[in-house]
N, C-alpha and C positions, 0 to 999 in steps of 0.2 A: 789627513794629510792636507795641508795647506799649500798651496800654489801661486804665488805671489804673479800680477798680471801681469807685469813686465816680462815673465818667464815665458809666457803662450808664443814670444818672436821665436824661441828657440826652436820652438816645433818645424815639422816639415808641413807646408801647405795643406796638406792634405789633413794632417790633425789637427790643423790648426780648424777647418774647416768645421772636425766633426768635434772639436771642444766646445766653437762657438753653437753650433747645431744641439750638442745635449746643455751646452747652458743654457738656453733659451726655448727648448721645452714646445711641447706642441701648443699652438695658441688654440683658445677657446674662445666663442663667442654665447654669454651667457643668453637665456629666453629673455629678458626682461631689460630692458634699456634706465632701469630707475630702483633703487629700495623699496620703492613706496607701489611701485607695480607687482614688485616681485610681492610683496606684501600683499596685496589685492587680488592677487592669485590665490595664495594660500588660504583666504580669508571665503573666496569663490569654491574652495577645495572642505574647508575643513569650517566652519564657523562657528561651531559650537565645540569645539577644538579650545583645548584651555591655550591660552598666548602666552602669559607672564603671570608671574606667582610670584610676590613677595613679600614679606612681615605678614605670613599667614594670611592674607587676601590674592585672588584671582581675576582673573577677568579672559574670556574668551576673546577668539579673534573678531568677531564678529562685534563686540564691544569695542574692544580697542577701536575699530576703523570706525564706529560712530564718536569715539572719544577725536581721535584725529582729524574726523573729518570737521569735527566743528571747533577743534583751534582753527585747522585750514582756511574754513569761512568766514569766520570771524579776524583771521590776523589778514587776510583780503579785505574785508568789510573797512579794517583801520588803514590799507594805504599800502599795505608788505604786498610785493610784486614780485616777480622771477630776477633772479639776480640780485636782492637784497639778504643783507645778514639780519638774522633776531638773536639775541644772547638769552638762552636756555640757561638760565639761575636756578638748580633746582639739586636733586641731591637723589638717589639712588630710588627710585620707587617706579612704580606705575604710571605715574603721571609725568614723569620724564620719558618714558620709550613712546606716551602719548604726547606729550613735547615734540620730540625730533619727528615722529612721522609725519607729521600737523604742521611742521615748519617746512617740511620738504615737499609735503602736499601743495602747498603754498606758493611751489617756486621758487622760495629763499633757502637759503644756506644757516644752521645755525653753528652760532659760538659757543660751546657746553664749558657753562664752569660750574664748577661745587656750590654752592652756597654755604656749606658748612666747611668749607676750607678758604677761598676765595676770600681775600681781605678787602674791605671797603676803597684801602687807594687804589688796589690792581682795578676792580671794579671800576673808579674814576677813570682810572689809564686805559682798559680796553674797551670801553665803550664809544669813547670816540675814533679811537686809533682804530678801530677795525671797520669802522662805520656803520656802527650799529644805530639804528632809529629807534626800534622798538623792541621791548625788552617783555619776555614770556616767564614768567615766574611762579615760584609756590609759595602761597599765601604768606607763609613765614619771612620769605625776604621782599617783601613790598617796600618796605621801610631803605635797605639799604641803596633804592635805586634812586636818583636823585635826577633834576632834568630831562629826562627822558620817559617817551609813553610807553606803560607798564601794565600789561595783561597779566592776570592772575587765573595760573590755571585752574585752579578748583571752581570759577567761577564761569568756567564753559565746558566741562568736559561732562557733569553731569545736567547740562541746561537743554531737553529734548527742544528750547524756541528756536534751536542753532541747525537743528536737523535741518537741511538743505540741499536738494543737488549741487554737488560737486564735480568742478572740470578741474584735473589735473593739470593743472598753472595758466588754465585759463580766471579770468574774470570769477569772482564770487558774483553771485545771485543777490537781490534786493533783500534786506531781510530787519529783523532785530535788530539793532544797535549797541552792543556791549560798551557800556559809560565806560570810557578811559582815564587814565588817571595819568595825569602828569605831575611829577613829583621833583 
């Protein structure tokens, strides 16, 4: 049964009270203030715990957070600060759930597009309209990004030189230098 809002005046006070009362449900306050916390828990709980499974490869949680942590440090290392966007070009795999946590670790926000759907003009049109600096990718679409600095995930997620303490959207640490490529 549908209830269209404007119908809720009809009521009398009192239901009206307790329709808004069960529409809005008990609030909750989750443990973790961030994804990438909540993720860090898990990872504290379970590490050798498989994370993500896809095209018949794995990787445990405890992997994952060293894959993330060193986009983290590295998209710090290039300039990416809390409150900056990175456009996530990448396409269904492993290395994009190591994408967005790596970006969040970060501080920054990312822009997720396909790369295998994503057309080269949208690509031109959201990159600057959204304000994006720098651009986090898989190897396959390096080519399509054009003016803009372009990390290649496969190029840090298995590079133990990235290993680093990490502050969650503090400063990165001194470290390695991943050659950036402006394209």
């Amino acid at each position: 049964m549908h209830i269209a809002p404007e119908s809720i005046s009809t009521l009398s006070p009192t239901d009206q009270a307790k329709f808004i009362e069960f529409g809005l449900g008990s609030t909750y306050t989750p443990p973790f203030s961030t994804i990438h916390a909540a993720f860090e828990h898990q990872v504290s709980l379970n590490p050798s715990a498989v994370a993500i499974e896809h095209d018949g490869k794995s990787v445990t949680y405890l992997e994952l957070k060293q894959m993330s942590d060193r986009l983290a440090v590295v998209l710090k290392q290039h300039g990416v600060k809390s409150g900056d966007r990175v456009l996530l070009l990448v396409q269904r795999s492993i290395a994009m759930v190591a994408g967005m946590l790596g970006v969040l670790k970060s501080g920054a926000a990312y822009v997720p597009q396909d790369g295998g759907i994503v057309t080269d003009s949208t690509l031109a049109h959201i990159i600057p309209d959204a304000g994006v600096q720098t651009v986090l990718c898989l190897r396959k679409f390096v080519a399509r990004v054009h003016n803009t600095k372009t990390l290649v995930i496969e190029d840090i997620i298995h590079n133990s030189a990235y290993d680093q303490p990490l502050e969650l959207g503090g400063q990165a640490t001194d470290g390695n230098a991943l050659e950036e490529r402006v394209m």
